[in-house]
ZAMARGU-4260 file (C-alpha; in steps of 0.2 Angstrom, whole numbers, plus 5000, padded with zeros to 4 digits):
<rodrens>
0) 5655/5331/5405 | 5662/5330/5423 | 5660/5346/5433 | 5678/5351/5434 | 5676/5349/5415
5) 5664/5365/5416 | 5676/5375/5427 | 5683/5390/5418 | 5702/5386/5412 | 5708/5398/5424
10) 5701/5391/5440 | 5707/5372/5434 | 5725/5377/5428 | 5731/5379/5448 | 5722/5366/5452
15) 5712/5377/5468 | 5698/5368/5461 | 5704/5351/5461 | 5709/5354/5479 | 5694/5365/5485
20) 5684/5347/5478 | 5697/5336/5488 | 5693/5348/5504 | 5675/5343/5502 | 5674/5329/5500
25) 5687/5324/5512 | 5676/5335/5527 | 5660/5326/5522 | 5671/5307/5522 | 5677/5313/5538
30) 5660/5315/5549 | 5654/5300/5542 | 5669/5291/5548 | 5666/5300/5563 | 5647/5294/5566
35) 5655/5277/5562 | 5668/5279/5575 | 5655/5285/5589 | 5642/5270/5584 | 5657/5256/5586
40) 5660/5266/5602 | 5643/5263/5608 | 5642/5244/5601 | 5657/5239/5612 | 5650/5245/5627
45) 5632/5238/5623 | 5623/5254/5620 | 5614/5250/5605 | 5596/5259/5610 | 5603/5276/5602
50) 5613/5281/5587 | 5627/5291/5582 | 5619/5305/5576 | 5610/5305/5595 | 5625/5302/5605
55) 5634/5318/5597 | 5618/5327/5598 | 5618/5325/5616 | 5637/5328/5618 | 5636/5345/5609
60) 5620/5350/5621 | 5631/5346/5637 | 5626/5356/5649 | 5617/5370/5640 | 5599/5371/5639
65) 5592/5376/5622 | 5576/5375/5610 | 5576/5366/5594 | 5580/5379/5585 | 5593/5386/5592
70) 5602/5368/5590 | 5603/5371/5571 | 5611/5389/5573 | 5622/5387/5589 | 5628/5374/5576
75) 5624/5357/5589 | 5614/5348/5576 | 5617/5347/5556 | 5603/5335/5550 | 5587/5339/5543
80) 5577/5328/5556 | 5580/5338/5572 | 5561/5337/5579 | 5562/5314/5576 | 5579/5315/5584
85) 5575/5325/5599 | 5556/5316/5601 | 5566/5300/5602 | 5580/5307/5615 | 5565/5313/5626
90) 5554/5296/5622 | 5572/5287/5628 | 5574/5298/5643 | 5591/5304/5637 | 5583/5324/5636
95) 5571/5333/5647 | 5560/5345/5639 | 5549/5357/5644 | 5538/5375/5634 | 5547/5390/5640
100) 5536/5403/5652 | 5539/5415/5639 | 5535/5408/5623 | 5521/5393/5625 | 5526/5387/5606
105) 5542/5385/5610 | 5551/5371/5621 | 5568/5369/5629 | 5578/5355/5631 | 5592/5348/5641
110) 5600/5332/5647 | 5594/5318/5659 | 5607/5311/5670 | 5607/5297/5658 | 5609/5309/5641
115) 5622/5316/5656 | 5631/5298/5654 | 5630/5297/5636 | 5640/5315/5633 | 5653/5308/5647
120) 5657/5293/5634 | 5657/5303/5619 | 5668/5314/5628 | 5680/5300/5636 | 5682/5294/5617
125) 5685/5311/5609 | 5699/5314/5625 | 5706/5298/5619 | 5708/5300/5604 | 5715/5318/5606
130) 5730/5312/5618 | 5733/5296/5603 | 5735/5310/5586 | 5745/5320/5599 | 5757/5305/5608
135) 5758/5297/5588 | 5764/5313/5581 | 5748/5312/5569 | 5746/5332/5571 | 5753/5345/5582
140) 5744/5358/5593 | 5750/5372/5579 | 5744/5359/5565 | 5726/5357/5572 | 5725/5377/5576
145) 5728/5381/5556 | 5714/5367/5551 | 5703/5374/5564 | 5707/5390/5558 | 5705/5386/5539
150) 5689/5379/5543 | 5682/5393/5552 | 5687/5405/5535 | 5676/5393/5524 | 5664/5391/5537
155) 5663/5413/5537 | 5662/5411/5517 | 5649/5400/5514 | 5639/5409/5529 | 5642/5425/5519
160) 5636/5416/5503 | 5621/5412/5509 | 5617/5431/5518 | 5621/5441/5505 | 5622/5432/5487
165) 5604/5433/5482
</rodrens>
């Protein structure tokens, strides 16, 4: 018995459900196309010493100095292997880290100029393909502002889920 099989009739017969399930797995098809997209990126311009999953690492850092943890909550990094990631970025020289003054267990991180280089291509190919959905009529500014939007609602729901459910 599939899932939607087990759904009370009520949720199935206006098909939310059906949709809610397309939703998902159209957001999790669509950051794996995205880490696919950034990794041809880096192929064609013969960066093959760092990944995908790195390279948007370092784009979402910027300029911003944070600690490992706060990568997870300022939502920068989604994976479970934060800590390999950011030892390899530091082993490559693309992140600088250093223990805070404060808090001796705990260490910051930031770019290098060549993580610095890195975010500037992920940035170039995000800005391009900005300007091509918007010169092909693929979405609109108002189109992209109710996604967002939508998103962030889900985004508040599951948060709340998880805080206040159990």
């Amino acid at each position: 018995m599939s899932f939607q099989q087990q759904m009370p009739t009520a949720v199935q017969s206006d098909g939310f459900m059906t949709g809610y399930l397309d939703a998902l797995s159209l957001v999790e098809r669509l950051h794996r196309l995205l880490l696919d997209v950034i990794k041809d990126e880096f192929e064609r311009i013969g960066v093959l010493e760092i990944n995908a999953v790195q390279a948007l690492l370092l784009f979402n850092v910027g300029d911003n100095e944070v600690t490992a943890g706060e990568l997870k909550t300022r939502g920068y990094y989604q994976g479970s292997n934060v800590s390999y990631n950011l030892k390899k970025l530091v082993e490559m020289d693309y992140m600088h880290h250093q223990r805070c003054e404060i808090d001796r267990r705990s260490v910051r991180v930031r770019l290098t100029q060549k993580g610095r280089g890195i975010r500037d291509v992920v940035a170039g190919l995000f800005e391009r393909h900005a300007e091509g959905l918007q010169s092909r009529g693929v979405i609109t500014h108002d189109g992209i502002d109710q996604i967002t939007g939508a998103l962030r609602r889900v985004e508040r729901y599951w948060t709340d889920q998880i805080r206040y459910i159990y």
